[in-house]
Backbone as JSON, one array per atom type, in Angstrom:
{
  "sequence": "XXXXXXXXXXXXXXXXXXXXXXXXXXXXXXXXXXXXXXXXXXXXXXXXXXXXXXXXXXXXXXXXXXXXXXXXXXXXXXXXXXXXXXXXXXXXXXXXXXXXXXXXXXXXXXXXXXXXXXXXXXXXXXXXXXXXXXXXXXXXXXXXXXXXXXXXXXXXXXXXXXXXXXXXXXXXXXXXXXXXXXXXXXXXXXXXXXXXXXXXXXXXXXXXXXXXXXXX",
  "N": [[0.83, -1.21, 0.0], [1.87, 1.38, 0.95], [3.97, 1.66, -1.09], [2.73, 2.02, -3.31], [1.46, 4.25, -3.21], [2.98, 5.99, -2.97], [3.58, 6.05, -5.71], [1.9, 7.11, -7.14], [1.8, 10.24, -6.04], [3.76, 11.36, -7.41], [5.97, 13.26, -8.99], [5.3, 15.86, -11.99], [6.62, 14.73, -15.42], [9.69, 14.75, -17.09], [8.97, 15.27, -19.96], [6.15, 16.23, -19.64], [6.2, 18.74, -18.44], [8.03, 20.08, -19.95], [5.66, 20.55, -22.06], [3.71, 22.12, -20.88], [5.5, 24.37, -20.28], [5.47, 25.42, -22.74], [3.28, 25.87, -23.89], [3.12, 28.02, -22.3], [4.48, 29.89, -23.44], [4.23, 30.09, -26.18], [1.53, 31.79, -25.42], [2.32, 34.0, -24.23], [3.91, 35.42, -26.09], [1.65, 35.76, -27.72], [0.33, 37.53, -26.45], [2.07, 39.97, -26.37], [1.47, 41.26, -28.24], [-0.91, 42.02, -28.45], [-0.85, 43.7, -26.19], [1.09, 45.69, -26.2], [-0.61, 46.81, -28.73], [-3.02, 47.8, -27.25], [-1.6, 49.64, -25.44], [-0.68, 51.48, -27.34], [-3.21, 52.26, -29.08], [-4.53, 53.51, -26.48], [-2.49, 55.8, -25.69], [-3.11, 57.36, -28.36], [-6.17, 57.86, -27.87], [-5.97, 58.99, -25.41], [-4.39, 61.45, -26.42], [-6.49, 62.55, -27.92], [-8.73, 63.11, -26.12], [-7.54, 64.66, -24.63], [-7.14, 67.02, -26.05], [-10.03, 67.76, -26.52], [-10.55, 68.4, -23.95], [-9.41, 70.32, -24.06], [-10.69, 72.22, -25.34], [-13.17, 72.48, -24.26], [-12.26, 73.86, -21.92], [-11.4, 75.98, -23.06], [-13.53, 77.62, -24.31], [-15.14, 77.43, -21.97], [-13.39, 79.52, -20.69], [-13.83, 81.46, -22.56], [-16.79, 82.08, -21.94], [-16.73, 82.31, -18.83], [-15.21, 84.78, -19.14], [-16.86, 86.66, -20.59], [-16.05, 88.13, -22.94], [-14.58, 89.91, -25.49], [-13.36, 90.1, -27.5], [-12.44, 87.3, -28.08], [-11.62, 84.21, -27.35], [-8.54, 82.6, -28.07], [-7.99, 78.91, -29.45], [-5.13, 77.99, -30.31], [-3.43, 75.49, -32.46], [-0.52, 72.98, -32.75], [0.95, 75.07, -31.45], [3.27, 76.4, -28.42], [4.82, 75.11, -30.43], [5.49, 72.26, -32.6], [2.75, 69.77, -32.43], [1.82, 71.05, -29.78], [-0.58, 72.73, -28.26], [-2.33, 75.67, -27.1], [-4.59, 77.96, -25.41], [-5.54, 81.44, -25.7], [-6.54, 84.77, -23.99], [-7.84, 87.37, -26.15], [-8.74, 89.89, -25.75], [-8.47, 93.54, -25.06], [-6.41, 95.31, -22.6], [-8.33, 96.19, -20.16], [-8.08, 98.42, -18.65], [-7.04, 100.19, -20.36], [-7.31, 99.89, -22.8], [-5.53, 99.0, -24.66], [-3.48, 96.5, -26.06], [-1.4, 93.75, -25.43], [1.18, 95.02, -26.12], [4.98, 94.71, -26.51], [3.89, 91.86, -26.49], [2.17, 90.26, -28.36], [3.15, 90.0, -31.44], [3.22, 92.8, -34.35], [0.38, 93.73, -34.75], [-1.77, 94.4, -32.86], [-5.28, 92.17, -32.78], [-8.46, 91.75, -34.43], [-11.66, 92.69, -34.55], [-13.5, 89.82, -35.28], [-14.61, 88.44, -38.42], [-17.26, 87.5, -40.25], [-16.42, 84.34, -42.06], [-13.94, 85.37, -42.82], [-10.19, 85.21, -44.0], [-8.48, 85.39, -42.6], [-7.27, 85.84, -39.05], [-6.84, 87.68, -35.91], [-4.07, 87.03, -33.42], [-1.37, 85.7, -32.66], [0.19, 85.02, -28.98], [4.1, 86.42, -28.64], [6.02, 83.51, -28.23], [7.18, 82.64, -25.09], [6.25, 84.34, -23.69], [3.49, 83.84, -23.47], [2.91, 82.41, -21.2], [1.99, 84.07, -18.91], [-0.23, 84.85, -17.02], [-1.88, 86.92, -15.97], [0.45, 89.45, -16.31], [0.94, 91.96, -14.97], [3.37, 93.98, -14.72], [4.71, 93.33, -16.46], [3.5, 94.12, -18.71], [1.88, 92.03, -19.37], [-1.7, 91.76, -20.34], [-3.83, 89.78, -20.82], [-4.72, 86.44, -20.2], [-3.38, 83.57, -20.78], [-3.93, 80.17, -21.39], [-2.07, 77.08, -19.86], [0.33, 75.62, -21.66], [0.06, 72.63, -24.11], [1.34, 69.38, -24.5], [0.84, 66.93, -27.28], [1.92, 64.0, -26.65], [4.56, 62.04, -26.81], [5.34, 60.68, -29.93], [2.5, 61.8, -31.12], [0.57, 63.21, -33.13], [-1.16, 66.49, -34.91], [-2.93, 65.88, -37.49], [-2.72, 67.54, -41.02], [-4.4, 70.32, -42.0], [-6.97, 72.61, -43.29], [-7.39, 75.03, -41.24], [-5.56, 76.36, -38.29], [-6.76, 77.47, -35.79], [-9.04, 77.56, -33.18], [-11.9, 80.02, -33.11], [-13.14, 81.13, -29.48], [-16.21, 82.45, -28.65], [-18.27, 84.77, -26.18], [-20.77, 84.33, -26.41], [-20.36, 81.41, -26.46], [-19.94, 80.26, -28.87], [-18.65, 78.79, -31.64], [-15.52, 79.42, -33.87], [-13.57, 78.59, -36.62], [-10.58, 79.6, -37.63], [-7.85, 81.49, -39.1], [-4.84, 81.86, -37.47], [-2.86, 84.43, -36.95], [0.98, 84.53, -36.5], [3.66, 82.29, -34.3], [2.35, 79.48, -35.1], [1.95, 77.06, -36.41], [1.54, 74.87, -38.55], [-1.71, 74.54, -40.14], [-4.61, 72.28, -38.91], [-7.21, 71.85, -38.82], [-10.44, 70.9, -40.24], [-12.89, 71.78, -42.49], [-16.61, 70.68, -42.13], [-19.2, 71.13, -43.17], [-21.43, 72.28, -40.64], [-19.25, 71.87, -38.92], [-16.38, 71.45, -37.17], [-13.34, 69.96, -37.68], [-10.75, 67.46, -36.63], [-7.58, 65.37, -36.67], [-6.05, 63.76, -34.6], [-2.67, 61.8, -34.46], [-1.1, 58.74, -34.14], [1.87, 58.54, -35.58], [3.55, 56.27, -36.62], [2.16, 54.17, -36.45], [0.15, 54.78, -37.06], [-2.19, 54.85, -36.03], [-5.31, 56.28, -35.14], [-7.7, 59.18, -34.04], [-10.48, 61.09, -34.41], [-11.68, 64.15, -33.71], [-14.06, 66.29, -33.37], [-16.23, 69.4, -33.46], [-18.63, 71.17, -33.17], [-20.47, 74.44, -34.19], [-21.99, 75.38, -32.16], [-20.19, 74.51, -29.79], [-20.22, 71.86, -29.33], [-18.33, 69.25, -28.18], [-16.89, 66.26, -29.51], [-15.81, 62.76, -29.97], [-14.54, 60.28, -32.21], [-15.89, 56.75, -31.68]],
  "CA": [[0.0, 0.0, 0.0], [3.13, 2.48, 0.74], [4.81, 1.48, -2.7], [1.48, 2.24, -4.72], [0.73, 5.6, -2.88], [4.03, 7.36, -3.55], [3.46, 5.92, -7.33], [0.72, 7.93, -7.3], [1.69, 11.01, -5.74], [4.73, 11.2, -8.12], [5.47, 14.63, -9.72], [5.11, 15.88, -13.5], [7.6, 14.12, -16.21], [10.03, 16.09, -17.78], [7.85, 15.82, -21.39], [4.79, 17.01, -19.24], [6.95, 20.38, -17.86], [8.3, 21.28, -21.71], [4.42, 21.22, -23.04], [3.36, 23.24, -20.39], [6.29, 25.64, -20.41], [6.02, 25.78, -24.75], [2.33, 26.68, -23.76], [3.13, 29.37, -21.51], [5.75, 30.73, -24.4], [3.26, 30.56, -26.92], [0.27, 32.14, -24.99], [2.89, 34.68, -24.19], [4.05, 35.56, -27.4], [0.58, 36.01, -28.71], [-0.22, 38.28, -26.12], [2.75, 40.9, -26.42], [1.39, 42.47, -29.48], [-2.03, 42.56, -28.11], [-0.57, 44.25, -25.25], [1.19, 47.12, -27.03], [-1.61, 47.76, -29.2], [-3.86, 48.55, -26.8], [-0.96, 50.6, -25.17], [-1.0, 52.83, -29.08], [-4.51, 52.89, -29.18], [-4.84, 54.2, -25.34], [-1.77, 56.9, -25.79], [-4.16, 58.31, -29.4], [-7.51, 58.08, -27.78], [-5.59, 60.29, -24.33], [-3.97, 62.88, -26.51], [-7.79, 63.67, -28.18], [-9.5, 63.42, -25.13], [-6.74, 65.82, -23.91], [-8.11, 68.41, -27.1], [-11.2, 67.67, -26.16], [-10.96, 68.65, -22.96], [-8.95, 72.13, -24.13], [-11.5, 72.72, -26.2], [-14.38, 72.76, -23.34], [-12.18, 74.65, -21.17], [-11.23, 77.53, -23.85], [-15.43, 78.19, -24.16], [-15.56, 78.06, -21.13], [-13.12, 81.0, -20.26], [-14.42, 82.6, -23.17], [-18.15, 82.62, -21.33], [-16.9, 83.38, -18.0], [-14.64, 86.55, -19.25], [-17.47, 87.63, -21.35], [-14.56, 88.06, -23.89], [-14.95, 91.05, -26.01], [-12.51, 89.7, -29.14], [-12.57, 85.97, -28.01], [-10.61, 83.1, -26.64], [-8.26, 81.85, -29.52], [-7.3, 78.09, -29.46], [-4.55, 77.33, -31.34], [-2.71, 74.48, -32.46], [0.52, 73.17, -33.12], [1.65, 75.92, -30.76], [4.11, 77.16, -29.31], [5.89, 74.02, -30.91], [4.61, 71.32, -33.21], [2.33, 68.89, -30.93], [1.23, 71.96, -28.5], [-1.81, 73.58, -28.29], [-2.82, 76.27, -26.09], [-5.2, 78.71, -25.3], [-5.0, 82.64, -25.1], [-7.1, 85.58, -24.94], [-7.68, 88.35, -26.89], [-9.12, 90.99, -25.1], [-7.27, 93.99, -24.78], [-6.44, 95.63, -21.42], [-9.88, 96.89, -19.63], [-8.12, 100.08, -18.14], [-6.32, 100.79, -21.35], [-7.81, 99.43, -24.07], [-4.35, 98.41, -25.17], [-3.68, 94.92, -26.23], [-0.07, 93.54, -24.85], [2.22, 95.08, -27.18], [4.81, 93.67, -28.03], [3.87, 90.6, -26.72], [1.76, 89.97, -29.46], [3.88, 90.8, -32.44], [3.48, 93.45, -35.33], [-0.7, 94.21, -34.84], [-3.48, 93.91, -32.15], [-6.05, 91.52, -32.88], [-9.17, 92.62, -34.81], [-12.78, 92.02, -34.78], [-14.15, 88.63, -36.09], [-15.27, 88.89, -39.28], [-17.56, 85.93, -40.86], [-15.62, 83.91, -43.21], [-12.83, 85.95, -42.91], [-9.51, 83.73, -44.1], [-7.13, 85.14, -41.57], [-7.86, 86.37, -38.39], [-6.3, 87.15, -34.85], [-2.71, 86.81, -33.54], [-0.73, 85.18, -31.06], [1.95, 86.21, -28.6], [5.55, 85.69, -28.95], [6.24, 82.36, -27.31], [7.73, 83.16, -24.05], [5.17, 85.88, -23.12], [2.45, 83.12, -23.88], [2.55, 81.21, -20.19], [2.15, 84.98, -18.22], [-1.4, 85.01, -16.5], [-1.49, 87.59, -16.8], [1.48, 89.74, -15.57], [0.81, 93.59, -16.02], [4.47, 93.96, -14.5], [6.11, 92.94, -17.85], [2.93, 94.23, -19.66], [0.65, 91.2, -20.28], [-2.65, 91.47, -19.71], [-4.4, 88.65, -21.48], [-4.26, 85.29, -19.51], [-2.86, 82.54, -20.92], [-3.56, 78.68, -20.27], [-0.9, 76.29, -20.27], [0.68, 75.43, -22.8], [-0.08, 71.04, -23.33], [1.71, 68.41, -25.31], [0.13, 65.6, -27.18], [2.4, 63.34, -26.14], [5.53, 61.68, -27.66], [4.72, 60.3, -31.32], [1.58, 61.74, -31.52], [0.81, 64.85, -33.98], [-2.07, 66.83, -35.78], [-2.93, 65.98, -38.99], [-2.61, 68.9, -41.42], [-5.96, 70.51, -42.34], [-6.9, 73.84, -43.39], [-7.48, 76.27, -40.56], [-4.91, 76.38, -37.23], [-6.95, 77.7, -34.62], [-10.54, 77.98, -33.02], [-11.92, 81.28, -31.96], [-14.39, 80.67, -29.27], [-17.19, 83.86, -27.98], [-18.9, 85.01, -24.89], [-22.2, 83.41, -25.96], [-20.27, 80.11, -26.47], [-20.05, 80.02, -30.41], [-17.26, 78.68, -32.48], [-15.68, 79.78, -35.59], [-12.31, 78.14, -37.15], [-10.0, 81.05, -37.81], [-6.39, 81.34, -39.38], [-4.13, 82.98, -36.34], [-1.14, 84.71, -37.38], [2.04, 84.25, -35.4], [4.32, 81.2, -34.65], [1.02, 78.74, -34.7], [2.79, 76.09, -37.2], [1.08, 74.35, -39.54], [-3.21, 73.69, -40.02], [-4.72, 71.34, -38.4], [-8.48, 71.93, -38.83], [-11.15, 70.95, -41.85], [-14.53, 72.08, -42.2], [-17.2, 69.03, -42.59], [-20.43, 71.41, -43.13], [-21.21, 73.28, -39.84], [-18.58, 71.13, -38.16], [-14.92, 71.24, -37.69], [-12.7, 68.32, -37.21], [-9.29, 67.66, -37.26], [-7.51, 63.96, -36.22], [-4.42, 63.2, -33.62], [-2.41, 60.36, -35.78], [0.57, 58.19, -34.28], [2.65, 58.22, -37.36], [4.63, 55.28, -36.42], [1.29, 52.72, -36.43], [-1.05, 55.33, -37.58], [-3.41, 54.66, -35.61], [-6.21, 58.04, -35.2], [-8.52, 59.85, -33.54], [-11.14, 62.01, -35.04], [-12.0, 64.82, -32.96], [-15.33, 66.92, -34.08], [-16.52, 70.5, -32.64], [-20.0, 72.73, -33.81], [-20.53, 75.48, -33.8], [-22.19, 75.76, -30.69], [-19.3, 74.07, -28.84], [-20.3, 70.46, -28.62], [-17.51, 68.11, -28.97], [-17.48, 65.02, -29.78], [-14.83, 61.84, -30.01], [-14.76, 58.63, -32.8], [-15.23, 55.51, -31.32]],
  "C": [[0.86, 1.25, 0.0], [3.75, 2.94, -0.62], [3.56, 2.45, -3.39], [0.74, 2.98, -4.1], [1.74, 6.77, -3.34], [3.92, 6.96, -5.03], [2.53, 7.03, -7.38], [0.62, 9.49, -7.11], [3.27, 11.67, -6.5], [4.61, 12.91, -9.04], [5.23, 14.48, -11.71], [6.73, 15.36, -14.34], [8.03, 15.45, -16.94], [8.93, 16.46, -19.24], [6.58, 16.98, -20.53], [4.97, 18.62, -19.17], [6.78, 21.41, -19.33], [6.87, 21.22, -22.48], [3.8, 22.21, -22.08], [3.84, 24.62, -20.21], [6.16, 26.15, -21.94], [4.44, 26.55, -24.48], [2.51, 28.02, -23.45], [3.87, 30.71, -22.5], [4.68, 30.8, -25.49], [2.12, 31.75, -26.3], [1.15, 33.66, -24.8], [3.16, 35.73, -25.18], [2.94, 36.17, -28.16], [0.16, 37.06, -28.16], [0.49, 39.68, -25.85], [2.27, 41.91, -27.47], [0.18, 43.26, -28.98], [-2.29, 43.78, -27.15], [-0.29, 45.55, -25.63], [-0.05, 47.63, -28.09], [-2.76, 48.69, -28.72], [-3.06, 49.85, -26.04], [-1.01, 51.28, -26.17], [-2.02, 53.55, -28.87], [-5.15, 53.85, -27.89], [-3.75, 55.34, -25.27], [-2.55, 57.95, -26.84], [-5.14, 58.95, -29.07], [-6.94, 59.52, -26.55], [-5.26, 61.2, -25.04], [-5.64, 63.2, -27.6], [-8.49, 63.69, -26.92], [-8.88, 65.01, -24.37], [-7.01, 67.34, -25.31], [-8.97, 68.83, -26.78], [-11.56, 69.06, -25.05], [-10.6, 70.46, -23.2], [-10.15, 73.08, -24.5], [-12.74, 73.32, -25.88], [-13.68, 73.84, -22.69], [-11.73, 76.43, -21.54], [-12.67, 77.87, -23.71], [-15.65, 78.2, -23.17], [-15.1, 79.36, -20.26], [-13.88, 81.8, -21.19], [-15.6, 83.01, -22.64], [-17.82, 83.37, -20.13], [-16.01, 84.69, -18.12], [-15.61, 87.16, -19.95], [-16.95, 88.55, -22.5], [-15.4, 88.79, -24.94], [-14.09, 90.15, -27.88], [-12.37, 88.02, -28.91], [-11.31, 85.16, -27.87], [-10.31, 82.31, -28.36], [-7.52, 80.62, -28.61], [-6.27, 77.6, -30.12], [-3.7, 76.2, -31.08], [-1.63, 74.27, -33.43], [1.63, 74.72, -32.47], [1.82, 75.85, -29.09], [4.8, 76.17, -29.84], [5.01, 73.18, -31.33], [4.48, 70.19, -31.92], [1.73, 69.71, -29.85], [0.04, 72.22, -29.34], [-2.1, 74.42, -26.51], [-3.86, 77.55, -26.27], [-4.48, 79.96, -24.73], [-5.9, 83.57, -25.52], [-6.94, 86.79, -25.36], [-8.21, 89.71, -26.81], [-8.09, 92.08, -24.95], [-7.34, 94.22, -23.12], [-7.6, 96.16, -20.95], [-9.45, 98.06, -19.1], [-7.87, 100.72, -19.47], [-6.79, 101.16, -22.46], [-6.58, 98.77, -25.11], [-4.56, 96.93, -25.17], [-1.85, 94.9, -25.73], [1.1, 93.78, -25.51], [3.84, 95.22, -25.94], [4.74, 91.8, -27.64], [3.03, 89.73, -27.53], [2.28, 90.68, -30.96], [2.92, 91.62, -33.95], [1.82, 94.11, -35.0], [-1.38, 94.03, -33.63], [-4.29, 92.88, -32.88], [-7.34, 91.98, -33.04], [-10.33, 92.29, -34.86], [-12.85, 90.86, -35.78], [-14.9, 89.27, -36.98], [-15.42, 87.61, -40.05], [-17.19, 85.42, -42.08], [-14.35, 84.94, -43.71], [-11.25, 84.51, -42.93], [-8.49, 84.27, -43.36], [-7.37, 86.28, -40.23], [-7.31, 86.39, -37.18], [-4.94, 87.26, -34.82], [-2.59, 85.88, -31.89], [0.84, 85.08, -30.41], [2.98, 85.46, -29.1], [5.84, 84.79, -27.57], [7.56, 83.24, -26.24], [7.14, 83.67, -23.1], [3.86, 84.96, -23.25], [1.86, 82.28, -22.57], [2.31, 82.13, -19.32], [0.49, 84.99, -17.75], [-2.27, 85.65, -16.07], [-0.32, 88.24, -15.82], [1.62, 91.15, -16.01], [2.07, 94.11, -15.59], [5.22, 94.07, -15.93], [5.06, 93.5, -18.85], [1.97, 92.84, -20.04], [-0.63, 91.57, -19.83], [-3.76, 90.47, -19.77], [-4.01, 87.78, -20.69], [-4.45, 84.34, -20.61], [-3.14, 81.27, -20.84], [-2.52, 78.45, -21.19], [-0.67, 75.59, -21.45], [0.9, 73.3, -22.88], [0.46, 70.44, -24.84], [0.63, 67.58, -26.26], [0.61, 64.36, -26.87], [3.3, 62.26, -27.0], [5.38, 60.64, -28.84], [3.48, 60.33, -31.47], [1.61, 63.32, -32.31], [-0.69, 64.87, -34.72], [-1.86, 66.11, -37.02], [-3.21, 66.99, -39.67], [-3.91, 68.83, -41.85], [-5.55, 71.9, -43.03], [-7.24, 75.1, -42.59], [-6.39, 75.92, -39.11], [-5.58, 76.77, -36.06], [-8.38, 77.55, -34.88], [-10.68, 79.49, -32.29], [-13.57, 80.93, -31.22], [-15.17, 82.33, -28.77], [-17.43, 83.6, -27.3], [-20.12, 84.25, -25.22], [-22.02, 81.93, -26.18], [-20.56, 79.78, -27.57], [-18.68, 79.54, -30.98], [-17.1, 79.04, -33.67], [-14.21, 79.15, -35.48], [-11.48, 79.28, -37.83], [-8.25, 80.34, -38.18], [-5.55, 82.39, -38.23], [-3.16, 83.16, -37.45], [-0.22, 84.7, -36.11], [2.77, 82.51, -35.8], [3.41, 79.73, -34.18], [1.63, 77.46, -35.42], [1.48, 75.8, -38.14], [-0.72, 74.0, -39.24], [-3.45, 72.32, -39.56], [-6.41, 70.92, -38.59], [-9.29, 71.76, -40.19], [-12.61, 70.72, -41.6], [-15.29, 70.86, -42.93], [-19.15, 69.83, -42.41], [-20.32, 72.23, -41.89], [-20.27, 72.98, -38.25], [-16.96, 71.17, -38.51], [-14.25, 70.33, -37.09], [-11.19, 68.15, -37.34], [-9.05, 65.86, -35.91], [-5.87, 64.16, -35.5], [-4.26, 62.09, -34.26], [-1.0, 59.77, -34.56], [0.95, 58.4, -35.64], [3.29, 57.04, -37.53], [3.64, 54.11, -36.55], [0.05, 53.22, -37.49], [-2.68, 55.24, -37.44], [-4.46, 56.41, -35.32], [-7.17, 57.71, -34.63], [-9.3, 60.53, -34.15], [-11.87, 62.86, -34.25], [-13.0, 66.34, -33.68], [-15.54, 68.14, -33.15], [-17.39, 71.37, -33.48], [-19.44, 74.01, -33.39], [-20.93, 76.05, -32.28], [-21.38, 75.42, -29.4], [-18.87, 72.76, -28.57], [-18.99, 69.72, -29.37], [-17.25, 66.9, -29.13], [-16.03, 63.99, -30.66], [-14.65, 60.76, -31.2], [-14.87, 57.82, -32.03], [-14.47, 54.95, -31.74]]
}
């Protein structure tokens, strides 16, 4: 009965080990790619959500300043991959606008279907909140990445300008804004965050009235 209990309680044979270890190496194997892809696809979907989110919180300074010339978003600034918000109000004691931290003009009434419109400061003077010390008076937000191999896709307009009653229009800034990013789709503008390296995308949508809206 001793003999023919330790038979029994006998461990796994080497064959048994190497199909369970070739399993484990296969199952492995199959699941590294799966792994990084969803890492791609979850770095694409964060840097539009992270637009997204700019995109609510520009309209919404523009409502609560009651913004006389309007909150410009642009993108691809100050460096390809940024985007930041800045507005365009001039000074309320002055009426001055931040010269020269917005180079060569002021910033001029919206005008509908106008193809170039707006400016934006000289990077440097762009993160000041304002700082009437050095002359800014316009506040600033921060200036946000999309995050390392991700980038606009080129379009035809570079910025949004948003209004006090919470309207959008797609506007060409002047200044060091880089390259378009924006393309009109009817009363909708859209523009896509791309890896380049997998190419995987985002398609990131915005009305007129503000709403924005993600691809699944």
């Amino acid at each position: 009965m001793t003999s023919e209990t330790r038979n029994r309680t006998k461990g796994f044979t080497l064959i048994e080990l190497l199909v369970v270890v070739s399993i484990i190496v296969i199952v492995s194997a199959a699941s590294i790619p799966m792994g990084l892809n969803f890492v791609r696809h979850y770095k694409v979907m964060g840097a539009a959500q992270g637009v997204a989110g700019q995109m609510q919180s520009a309209r919404g300074q523009a409502v609560k300043l009651n913004t006389q010339r309007g909150v410009l978003l642009n993108f691809n600034y100050p460096a390809q991959g940024d985007y930041q918000w800045t507005s365009l109000d001039p000074n309320p004691m002055t009426g001055d606008w931040d010269d020269p931290v917005y180079p060569l003009y002021a910033p001029r009434n919206y005008v509908e279907g106008a193809a170039v419109y707006g400016a934006v400061p000289n990077v440097g003077d762009n993160t000041k909140d304002p700082d009437p010390a050095n002359g800014v008076m316009s506040p600033h937000g921060t200036p946000i990445g999309l995050g390392q191999d991700i980038e606009f896709d080129p379009g035809g307009f570079n910025a949004l300008l948003f209004r006090a009653d919470g309207s959008v229009r797609a506007v060409t800034a002047l200044g060091p804004s880089g390259a378009g990013v924006l393309v009109v789709n009817g009363l909708t503008w859209e523009m896509t965050v791309r890896d380049p390296n997998t190419q995987l995308s985002k398609l990131i949508s915005i009305s007129r009235n503000g709403r924005v809206t993600i691809e699944e």
